[in-house]
Steps between C-alpha positions, in 0.01 A plus 500: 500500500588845453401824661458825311414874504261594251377904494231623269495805378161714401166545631502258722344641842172566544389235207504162761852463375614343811196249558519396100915408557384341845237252327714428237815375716218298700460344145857425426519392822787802602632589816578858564352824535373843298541799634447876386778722467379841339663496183465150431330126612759296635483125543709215655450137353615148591445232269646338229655699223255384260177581719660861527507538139178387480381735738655789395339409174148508672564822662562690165199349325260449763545834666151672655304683219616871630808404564832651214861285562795735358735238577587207701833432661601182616848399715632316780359591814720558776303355772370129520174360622385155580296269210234457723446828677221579271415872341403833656450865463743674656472819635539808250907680512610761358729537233606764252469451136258593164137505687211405328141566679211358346238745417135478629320227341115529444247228649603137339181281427540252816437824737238605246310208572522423812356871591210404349513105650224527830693183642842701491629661835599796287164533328459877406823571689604813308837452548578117390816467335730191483866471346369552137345848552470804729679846648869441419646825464290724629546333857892432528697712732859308428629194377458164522144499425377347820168627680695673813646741243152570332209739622312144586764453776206675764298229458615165633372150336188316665592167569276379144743760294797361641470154472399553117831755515664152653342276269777396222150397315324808475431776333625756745815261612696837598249711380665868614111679513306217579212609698130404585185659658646436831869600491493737165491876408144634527247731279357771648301830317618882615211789442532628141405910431441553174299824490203429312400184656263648779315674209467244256467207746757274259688272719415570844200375640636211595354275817844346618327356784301318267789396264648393779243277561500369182826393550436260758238355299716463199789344740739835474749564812426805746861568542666661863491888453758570764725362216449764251772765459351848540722566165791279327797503631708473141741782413298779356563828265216673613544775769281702705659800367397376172147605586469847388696405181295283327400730121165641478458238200600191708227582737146364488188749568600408860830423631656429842720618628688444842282760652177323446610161527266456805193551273574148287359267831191681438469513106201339331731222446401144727696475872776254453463150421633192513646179348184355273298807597762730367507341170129447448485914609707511204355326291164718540644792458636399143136362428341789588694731297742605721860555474751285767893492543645163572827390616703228295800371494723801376265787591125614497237514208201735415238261417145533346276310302625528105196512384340748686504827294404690794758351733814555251414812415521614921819350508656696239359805661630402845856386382503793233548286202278596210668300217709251556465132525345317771655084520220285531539169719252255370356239713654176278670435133128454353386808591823646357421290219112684439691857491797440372652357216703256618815324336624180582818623643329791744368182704797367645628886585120580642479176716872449596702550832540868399174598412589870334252756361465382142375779202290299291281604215137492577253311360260773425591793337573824716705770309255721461308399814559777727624797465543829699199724599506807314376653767695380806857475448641105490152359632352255335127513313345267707229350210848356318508115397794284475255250346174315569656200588770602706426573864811723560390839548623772251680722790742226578684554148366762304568474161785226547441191280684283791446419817767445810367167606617257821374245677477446824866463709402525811273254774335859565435573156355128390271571864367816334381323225355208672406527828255266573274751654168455189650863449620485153750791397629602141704260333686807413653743714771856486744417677748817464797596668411642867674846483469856497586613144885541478550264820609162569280217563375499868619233701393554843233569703583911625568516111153355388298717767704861374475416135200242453275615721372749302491257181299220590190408788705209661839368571547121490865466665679251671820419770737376287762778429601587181868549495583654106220612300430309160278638254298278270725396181373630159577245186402564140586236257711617125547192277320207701756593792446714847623867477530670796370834638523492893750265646390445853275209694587171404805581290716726759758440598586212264831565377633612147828247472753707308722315266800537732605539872570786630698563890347831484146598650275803385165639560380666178211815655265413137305825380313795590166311359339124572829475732655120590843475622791258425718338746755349291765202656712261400373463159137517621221811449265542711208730396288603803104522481371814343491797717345785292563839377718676706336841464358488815752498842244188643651295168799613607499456823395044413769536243793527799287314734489183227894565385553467875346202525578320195864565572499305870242235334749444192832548717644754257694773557540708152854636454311757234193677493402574167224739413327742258720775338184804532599676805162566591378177514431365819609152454841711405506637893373126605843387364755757629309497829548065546874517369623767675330278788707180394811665443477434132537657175169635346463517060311664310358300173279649224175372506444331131824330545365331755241408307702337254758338726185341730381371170825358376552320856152394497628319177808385651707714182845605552613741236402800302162504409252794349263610775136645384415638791191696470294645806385833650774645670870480607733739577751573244861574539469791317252638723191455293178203547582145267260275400547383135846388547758268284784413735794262382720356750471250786496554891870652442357797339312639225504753210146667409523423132121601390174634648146617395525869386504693769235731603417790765197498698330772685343444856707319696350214694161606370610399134590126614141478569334680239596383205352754245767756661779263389313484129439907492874584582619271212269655264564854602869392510496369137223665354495848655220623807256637209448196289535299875237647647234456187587189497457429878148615454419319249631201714363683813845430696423745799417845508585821350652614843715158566624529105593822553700446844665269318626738192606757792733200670620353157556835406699659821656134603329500820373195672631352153617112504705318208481142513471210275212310746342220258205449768456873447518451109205224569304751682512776226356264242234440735411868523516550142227205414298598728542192699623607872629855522603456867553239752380453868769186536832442354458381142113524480500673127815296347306198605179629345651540155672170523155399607352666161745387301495115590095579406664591153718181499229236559262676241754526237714816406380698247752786501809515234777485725734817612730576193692827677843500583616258780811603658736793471852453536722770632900368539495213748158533643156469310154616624164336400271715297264505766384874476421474154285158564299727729445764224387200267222364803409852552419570102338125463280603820384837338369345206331242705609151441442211740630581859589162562625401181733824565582372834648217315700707264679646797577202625645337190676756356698584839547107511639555133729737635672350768575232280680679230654661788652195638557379163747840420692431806555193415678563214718773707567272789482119402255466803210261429330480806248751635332524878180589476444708878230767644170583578369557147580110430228470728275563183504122360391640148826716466684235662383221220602759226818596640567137549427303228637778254848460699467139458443505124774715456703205659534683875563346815225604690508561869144515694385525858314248682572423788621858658269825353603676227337825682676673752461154765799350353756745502641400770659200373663708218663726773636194719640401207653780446598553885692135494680541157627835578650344868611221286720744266641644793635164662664452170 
């Protein structure tokens, strides 16, 4: 016999990775032991050298479903034990070395059932969870992943929990969370204040004595209220100085603040509840119309019924969001199925361990089914239809042809649906981010009653602290494959394995927009769970709170902060602040390289490549606002070898939102303010006194911007057919003319294709002909062709010229491969151009999928960046 040490390397705590080796060395009949160390699994086995093999063999293709092996080392171990001492679980140690925590896992089917099974001890126990699924990261304090160092470590096992916990043949054999009704975290409700509830009655008449009868009946728990935290306890961004701060247009019609904090207990809103009670409160709230925030497992929703009209529409007057998107959490995959249309490879995303928000097309047709009030700015009419079959009302997406669609991830959210209470709810339900415009997600208790509150008519929370907020994960799908918008729940903080090792660690800051960080070490990126836009100091504020944290979870200390190059960026601050803390250097890095290098290392490519990088804004070297850049180089450095024409803007910040300002100042800039301003009426972009502001800043170079911004470019041609001539979110009229103009594509294009000049070269840089396209849509809209068959036109002929573009450079530079990077490749209609003309031109194309191509991924390009340029130095 021989006796070996065997360590595994991946995600292998928090998936049963420890029970699964334990059964399988009862199998092979090994003697030895398993143990945690933090970076890896380690494992000592006696038997003969054959069995080992065999084993070792098992391990790597047997592994538990949500488990990832890197690699697998196996060597002489330098202790013996006896043949016949049998296997255990030792207790965790510590050990430095690449870390790799698992990220939370949504409900598994075996939990699933059994909360629905009446002979199960955890029967509608809403916080089941076994080895397969539940809180991972969102509950770890430190490494090893073991239930002292998680936010369950309060509540001890019952004596049923830990003999299944003890129990090599079950489910929960070292289960960290495992809980029950007895020993487990508990639901409770906390008085919501949403202003117009008293008037309208929606949501808060509410007999929780008699729900909580019902509960008894039905066979819920009344759980112990002395157990209830008056708020969480998790690290929070949220101050009480913060209370007088909060913009006039993140407020509802009635806010709290600290001052009247006293007058929530005796709101309209039901007296706290508990356990069964608190959920069915819930649940009638949501049935009645009425609006409720609910804790999960990375931070608190807004929920309503979906197909209430009346009930989204007060929710995007209480959370001041006229426009934009609500996600939609649908009770199962049929349902999904009846208002969606579904492709074969959305199911496994939509039902997996990860569960993300998925965009899917609908199955009715909505692009013209609601649009703004003329008459009240960003409302919507309230007789619009998405279709007569569909039951999702027309607020929840106005005049988006797809729909943000999960399923249920949660034992909470699968209650919701199906309660057995002879209460049926919705089968489809909002369930948006629970924030103050601007904020991060809330993921405590003080933060819910401050910011909530005034949002909803009840509460649902629950003891179990959340210890790093994780937003919901957004997917879209671009060639039969997942594209990614938001990286967060279920996917952070997987690692990015770079293609070599690196001694060096770095924390890349990410951008001023849809913020994640990067913690990058030994050859490993870790991309944190989306934190927001760091306008407001409360994003801020979770940004250093969750780099904090990330960097004692991970064990990393960076030797180099690397961050933005705009010094008014905040995220710029963020990183001089935390490496002048750590004693490091900090470096600056212009924004669309970082697109392109997080792009490149995405795609594991080392070399010079062409970067694309299109979006709405960087800061320049040259002190003026990028967006429609060609950048050769690699994460050495760059040279700006093209761009769209460049352009000035008049306005300011109000010009990034109203797009006919960006479309006026070209014309006027190209054409002269007199024919301009005819033409702007005839177009009606603005008024005579905004057009003529305008010609007074273009004119006198005041509040004047140059830039090259494609995502601005998107928003002229908006304006100029009349599509969206400003925007309430980020985006809103570029994705309603790639809206009109995949209309245009699946009826057929009509239009002769764009026949003006497509790039201007001027010594070694070239510019696209991008103001004279604009001219072109402008005249074509005068004489009234087909908006969306002009949408189209845009599309393709700016596709057409990026190609050529790349294709001229080529012939400079011998470079063949291009990195497509940015926001605008968000628009999966430009993207599809852009990318199958590079590939018939014989390109190497470079795509995201796995990171965002939006501002969520830079990150990774600047820890890149951050461990090359160390990496020069030691040479």
């Amino acid at each position: 016999m021989v006796c070996r040490l065997i360590r595994i390397y991946g995600i292998v705590q928090g998936v049963g990775f420890r029970p699964f080796v334990s059964r399988l060395a009862e199998r092979y009949g090994i003697s030895g032991s398993v143990c945690n160390k933090g970076s890896y699994v380690e494992i000592i086995a006696k038997a003969e050298e054959t069995v080992i093999g065999e084993f070792v063999l098992a391990i790597e293709t047997e592994a538990p479903a949500r488990s990832a092996i890197v690699k697998v080392k196996v060597m002489d171990s330098p202790v013996d034990v006896s043949a016949d001492s049998g296997f255990e679980i030792a207790l965790s140690k510590h050990e430095e070395g690449q870390i790799f925590v698992s990220p939370d896992i949504a409900t598994c089917p075996d939990c699933a059932k059994e909360l629905f099974d009446k002979n199960d001890r955890r029967y509608l126990h809403p916080f089941i969870n076994c080895t397969q699924c539940g809180p991972r990261l969102t509950i770890l304090d430190s490494m090893p992943y073991d239930r002292v160092k998680t936010s369950m470590a309060g509540f001890p096992m019952c004596e049923a929990c830990s003999d299944e916990y003890s129990d090599m043949n079950s489910r929960r054999y070292h289960a960290q969370p495992v809980c029950c009704n007895d020993c487990g975290p508990e639901l409770y409700t906390l008085v919501g204040g949403a202003s117009e509830a008293a008037a309208q009655g929606i949501g808060t008449a509410v007999d929780v004595s008699a729900v909580g009868q019902r509960a008894e009946i039905i066979g819920g728990t009344e759980y112990n209220s002395d157990r209830i935290p008056d708020s969480g306890r998790s690290e929070g961004v949220y101050g009480a100085a913060d209370s007088d701060k909060v913009a006039d247009s993140d407020r509802s019609e009635r806010a709290y603040d600290a001052a009247d904090s006293d007058k929530v207990a005796d709101s309209d809103c039901p007296e706290r509840a508990y356990g069964a009670a608190a959920l069915l409160a819930t649940r009638a709230v949501i049935r009645n119309g009425g609006i409720a925030a609910i804790k999960g497992i990375g931070g608190f929703h807004l929920c309503c019924d979906a197909a209430n009209e009346a009930a989204v529409r007060r929710l995007r007057r209480l959370k001041a969001r006229p426009m934009k998107p609500f996600a939609v959490m649908m009770r199962d995959l049929e349902v999904a199925g009846r208002e969606c249309r579904l492709k074969p490879e959305m199911e496994p995303l939509l039902t997996g361990p990860q569960k993300p928000i998925v965009l899917i097309p609908r199955r009715h047709d909505s692009a013209d089914s609601a649009e703004p009030d003329s008459n009240i700015k960003g409302e919507i009419k309230a007789n619009s239809q998405i279709g007569h079959n569909s039951r999702i009302a027309a607020s929840v997406a106005p005049g988006n042809p797809n729909l943000g669609v999960m399923l249920p991830y949660t034992p909470v959210h699968m209650l919701l649906f199906d309660y057995p209470d002879d209460e049926p709810i919705s089968d489809v339900l909002v369930m948006t981010s629970g924030n103050p415009s601007g904020a991060p997600i809330c993921m405590n208790d003080e933060e819910a009653l401050k910011y909530l509150s005034p949002m909803c008519d009840i509460i649902l929370s629950n003891s179990r602290d959340i210890r790093i907020r994780a937003d919901d994960t957004v997917m879209a799908f671009y060639r039969s494959k997942p594209y990614m918008i938001r990286r967060s729940r279920g996917y952070s903080p997987l690692p990015i394995v770079a293609k070599r090792e690196s001694t060096h660690a770095v924390l890349g800051i990410g951008g001023e927009l849809k913020n994640t960080f990067c913690l990058g070490d030994k050859g490993l990126y870790y991309l944190s769970p989306y934190v927001g836009d760091m306008a407001d100091m409360r994003s801020v504020r979770a940004l250093g709170a969750a780099t904090t944290r990330m960097e004692r979870l991970l064990e990393i200390q960076p030797d180099i902060v690397v961050g933005d190059m705009h010094p008014g960026y905040n995220t710029s601050e963020m990183a001089r602040v935390i490496a002048e803390r750590e004693g490091v250097p900090v470096m600056e890095m212009q924004h669309h390289h970082a697109h392109m290098i997080s792009c490149m290392a995405e795609n594991e490519y080392e070399g010079t490549a062409l970067g694309v990088t299109f979006d709405g804004t960087g800061y320049g070297p040259d002190g003026t606002i990028w967006g429609g850049e060609f950048l050769l180089g690699d994460e050495n450095g760059y040279e700006r070898v093209g761009s769209i024409t460049p352009f000035v803007h008049a306005g300011g910040d109000i010009a990034s939102r109203e797009g006919w300002r960006i479309a006026y100042s070209m014309m006027s800039t190209v054409l002269g303010s007199e024919p301009a301003n005819r033409i702007a009426e005839t177009l009606d972009l603005g008024d005579e006194k905004g057009r003529q502001s305008i010609d007074f800043m273009l004119g006198n170079n005041v509040n004047t911007v140059k830039s090259t911004s494609a995502g601005r470019l998107f928003d002229a041609a908006s304006a100029v057919l009349g599509i969206k001539s400003a925007s309430t979110f980020e985006g809103e009229a570029s994705m309603a003319l790639q809206f009109a103009a995949e209309r245009a594509e699946a009826q057929g294009i009509s239009l002769a294709p764009y026949e003006g000049r497509l790039i201007n070269i001027d010594q070694d840089q070239f510019e696209l002909c991008t103001d004279t396209l604009l001219m072109e849509l402008t005249a074509r809209s005068l004489s009234d062709q087909d908006t969306d068959q002009l949408a189209y036109f845009f599309h393709k002929a700016l596709a057409d010229m990026i190609v050529i573009a790349c294709c001229y450079q080529r012939t400079r530079c011998r470079v063949n491969v291009v990195a497509l990077s940015g926001g605008v490749f968000q628009n999966l209609l430009l993207l599809k151009l852009v990318d199958k003309g590079l590939e018939n031109e014989g390109f190497k194309v470079l795509k995201h999928s796995v990171v965002p191509t939006n501002d969520g991924g830079i990150a990774l390009g600047q820890a890149a960046v951050g461990i090359a340029a160390l990496e020069n130095e030691k040479q």
